[in-house]
MARLUM-291808 format. One record per residue: residue in one letter; x negated, y negated, z negated of N, C-alpha, C, O in turn. Coordinates in steps of 0.2 Angstrom, whole numbers, plus 2048, in hexadecimal, padded with zeros to 3 digits. Layout:
N
AXYZXYZXYZXYZ ...
//
This chain:
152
X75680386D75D80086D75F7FE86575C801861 X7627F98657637F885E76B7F985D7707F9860 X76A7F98557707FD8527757F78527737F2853 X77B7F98517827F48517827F284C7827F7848 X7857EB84A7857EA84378B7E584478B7DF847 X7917E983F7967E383F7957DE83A7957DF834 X7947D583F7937D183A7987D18327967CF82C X79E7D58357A47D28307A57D982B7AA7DB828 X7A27DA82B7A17E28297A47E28217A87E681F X7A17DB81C7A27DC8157A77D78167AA7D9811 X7AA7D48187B17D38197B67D88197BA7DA814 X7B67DB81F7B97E28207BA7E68187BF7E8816 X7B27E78167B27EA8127B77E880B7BB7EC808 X7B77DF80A7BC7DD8057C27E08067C57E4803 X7C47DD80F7CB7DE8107CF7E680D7D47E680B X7C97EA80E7CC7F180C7CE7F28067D27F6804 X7CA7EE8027CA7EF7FA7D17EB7F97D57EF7F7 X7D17E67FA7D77E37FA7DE7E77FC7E37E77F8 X7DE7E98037E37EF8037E57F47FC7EA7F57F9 X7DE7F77FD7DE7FA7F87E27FA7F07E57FE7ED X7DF7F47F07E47F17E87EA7EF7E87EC7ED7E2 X7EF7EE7EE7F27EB7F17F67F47F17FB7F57ED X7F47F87F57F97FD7F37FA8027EB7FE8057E9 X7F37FF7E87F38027DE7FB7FD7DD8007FF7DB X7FA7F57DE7FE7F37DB8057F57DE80A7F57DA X8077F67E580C7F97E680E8007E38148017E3 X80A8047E080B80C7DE80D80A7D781080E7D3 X80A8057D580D8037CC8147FF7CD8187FF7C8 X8157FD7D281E7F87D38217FF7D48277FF7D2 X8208037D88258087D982580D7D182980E7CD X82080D7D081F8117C782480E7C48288117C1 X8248077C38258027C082F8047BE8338037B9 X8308057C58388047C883980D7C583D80E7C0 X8368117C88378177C683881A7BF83A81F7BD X8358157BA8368167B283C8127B28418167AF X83D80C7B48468097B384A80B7B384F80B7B0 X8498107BA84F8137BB85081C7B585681F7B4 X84981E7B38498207B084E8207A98528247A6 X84C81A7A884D8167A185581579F85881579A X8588137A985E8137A78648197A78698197A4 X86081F7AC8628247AA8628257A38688257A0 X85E8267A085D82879986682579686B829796 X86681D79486B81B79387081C79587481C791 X87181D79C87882079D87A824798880822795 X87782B79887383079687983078F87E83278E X87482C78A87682978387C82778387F82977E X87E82378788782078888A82578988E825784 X88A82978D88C82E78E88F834789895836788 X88B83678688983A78088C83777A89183A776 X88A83077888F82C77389682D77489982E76F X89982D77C89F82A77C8A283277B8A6833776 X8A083677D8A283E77B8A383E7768A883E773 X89C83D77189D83D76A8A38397648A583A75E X8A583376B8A982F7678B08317688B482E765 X8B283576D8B78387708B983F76C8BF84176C X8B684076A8B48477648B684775E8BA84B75C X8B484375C8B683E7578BB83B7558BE83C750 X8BE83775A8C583575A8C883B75A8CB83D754 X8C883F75E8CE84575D8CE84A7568D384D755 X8C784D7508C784D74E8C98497458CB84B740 X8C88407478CD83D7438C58397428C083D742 X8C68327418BF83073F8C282773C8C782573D X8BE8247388BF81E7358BD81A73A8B981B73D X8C181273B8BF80C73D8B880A73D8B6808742 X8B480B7378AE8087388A980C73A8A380A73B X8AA81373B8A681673F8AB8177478AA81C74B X8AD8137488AF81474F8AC80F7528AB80F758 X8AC80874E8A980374F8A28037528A0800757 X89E80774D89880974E89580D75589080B758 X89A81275789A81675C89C80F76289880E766 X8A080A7628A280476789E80276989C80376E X89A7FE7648937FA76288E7FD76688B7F976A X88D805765886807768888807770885804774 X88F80B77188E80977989080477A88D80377F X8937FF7798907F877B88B7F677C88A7F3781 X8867F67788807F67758797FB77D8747F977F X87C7FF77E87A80478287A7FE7898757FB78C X8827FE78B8857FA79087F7F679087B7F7794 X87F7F078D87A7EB78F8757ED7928737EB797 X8727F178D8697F378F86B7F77958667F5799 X86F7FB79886F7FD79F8707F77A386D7F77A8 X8727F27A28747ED7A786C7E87A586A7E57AA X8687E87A08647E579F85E7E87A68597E57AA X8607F07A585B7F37A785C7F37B08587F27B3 X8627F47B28647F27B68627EA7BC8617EA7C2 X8627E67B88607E07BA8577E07B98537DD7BE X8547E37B48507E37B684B7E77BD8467E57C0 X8507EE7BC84E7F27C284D7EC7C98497ED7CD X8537E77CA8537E57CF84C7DF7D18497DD7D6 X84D7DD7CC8477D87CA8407DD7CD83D7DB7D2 X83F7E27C98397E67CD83B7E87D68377E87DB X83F7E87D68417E97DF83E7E57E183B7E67E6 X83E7DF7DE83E7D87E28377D87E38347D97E8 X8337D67DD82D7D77DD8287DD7E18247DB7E5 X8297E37DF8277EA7E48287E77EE8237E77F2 X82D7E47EF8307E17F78297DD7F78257DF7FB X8277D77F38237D17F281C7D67F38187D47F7 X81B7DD7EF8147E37EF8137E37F780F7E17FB X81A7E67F78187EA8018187E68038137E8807 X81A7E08058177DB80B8127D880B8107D5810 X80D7D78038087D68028027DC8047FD7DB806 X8057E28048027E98068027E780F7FE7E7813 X8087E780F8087E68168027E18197FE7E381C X8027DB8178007D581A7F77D98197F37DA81E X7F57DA8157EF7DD8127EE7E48177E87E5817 X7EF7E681A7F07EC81F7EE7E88267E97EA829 X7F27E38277F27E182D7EC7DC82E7EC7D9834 X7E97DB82A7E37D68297DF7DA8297DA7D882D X7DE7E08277D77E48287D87E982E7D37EB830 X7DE7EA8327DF7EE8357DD7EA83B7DA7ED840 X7DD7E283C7DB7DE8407D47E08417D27E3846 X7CE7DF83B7C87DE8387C77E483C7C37E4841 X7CB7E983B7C67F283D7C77F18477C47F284C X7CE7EE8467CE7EE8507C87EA8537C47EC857 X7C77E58507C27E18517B87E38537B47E1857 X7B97E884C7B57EC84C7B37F18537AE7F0856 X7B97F58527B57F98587B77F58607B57F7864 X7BA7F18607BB7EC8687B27E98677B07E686C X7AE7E98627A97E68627A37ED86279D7ED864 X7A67F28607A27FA8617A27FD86879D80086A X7A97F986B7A87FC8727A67F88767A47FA87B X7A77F08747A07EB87A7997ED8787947EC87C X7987EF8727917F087178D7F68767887F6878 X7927FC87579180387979080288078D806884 X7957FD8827977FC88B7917F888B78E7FB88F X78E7F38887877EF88A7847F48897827F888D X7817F688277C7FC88377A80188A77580388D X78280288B78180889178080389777D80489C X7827FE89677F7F989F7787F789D7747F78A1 X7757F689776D7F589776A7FC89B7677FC8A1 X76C80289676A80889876880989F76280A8A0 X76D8088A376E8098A876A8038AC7668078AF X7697FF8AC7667F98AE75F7FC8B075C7FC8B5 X75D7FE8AA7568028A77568078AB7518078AE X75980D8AC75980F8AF75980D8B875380D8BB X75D80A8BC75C8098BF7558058C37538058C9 X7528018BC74A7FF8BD7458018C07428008C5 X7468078BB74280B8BB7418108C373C8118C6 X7498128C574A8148CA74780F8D17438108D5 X74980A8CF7478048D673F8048D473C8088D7 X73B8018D07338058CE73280C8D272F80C8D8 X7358128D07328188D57308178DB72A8178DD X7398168DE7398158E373480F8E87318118ED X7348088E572E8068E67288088E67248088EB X72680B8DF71F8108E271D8158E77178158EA X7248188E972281C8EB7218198F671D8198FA X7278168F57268108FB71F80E8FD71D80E903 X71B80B8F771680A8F671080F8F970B80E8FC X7128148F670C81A8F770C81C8FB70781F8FD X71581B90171581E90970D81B90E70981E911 X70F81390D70D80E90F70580E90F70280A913 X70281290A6FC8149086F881790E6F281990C 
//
């Protein structure tokens, strides 16, 4: 009997690799997202703490150009939250563009392996009707012999 060998085998093989790489680059878009948001906590974070300290200040009594200063930074802050923000979404977008890429790469190799054993199990189902074939040969030979040997 000879062994099964799937023609598509190092295709398949590609295919997997390719999934493969296809969910690293998704696990770095989710990383990716997961620092921004990090990032923008942080600054809230900053805003937040500034504005206490600018509030603090005011009640204790403070000059124009250092209130200015305290304005400035959370203003300042303000942006890059919004900068970080918009980029967070930018990576959404991209990450969306990963998974379906992931996705599509899944269903391509998912196909290759269905393929596969639909081709494992006509190979097994002929093997076992050879088997069998052989067998019963051998059987109609006996039989025959032994027909043969009554007849003797």
């Amino acid at each position: 009997m000879k062994k099964f060998k799937f023609r598509l085998q190092s295709l398949l093989k590609y295919k997997r690799h390719l999934e493969q790489v296809a969910k690293q680059e998704m696990a770095r878009g989710v990383a990716d997202i997961l620092a921004c948001e990090q990032r923008i906590t942080g600054l809230e974070n900053d805003k937040i703490s500034a504005a206490d300290q600018l509030e603090s200040l005011v009640e204790k009594g403070m000059g124009a150009g250092q209130f200015n200063r305290y304005r400035q930074f959370i203003t300042a802050v303000d942006q890059m939250i919004i900068v970080e923000r918009t980029r967070k979404t930018e990576l959404e977008k991209i990450l969306e563009k990963k998974r379906d890429a992931l996705k599509q790469k899944t269903i391509e190799k998912k196909s290759l392996e269905r393929l596969q054993e639909k081709q494992v199990r006509e190979y097994t189902h002929e093997m076992m009707r050879e088997e069998q074939k052989s067998l019963d040969e051998v059987a109609s030979l006996r039989t025959a012999r032994e027909v043969n040997n009554e007849r003797i």
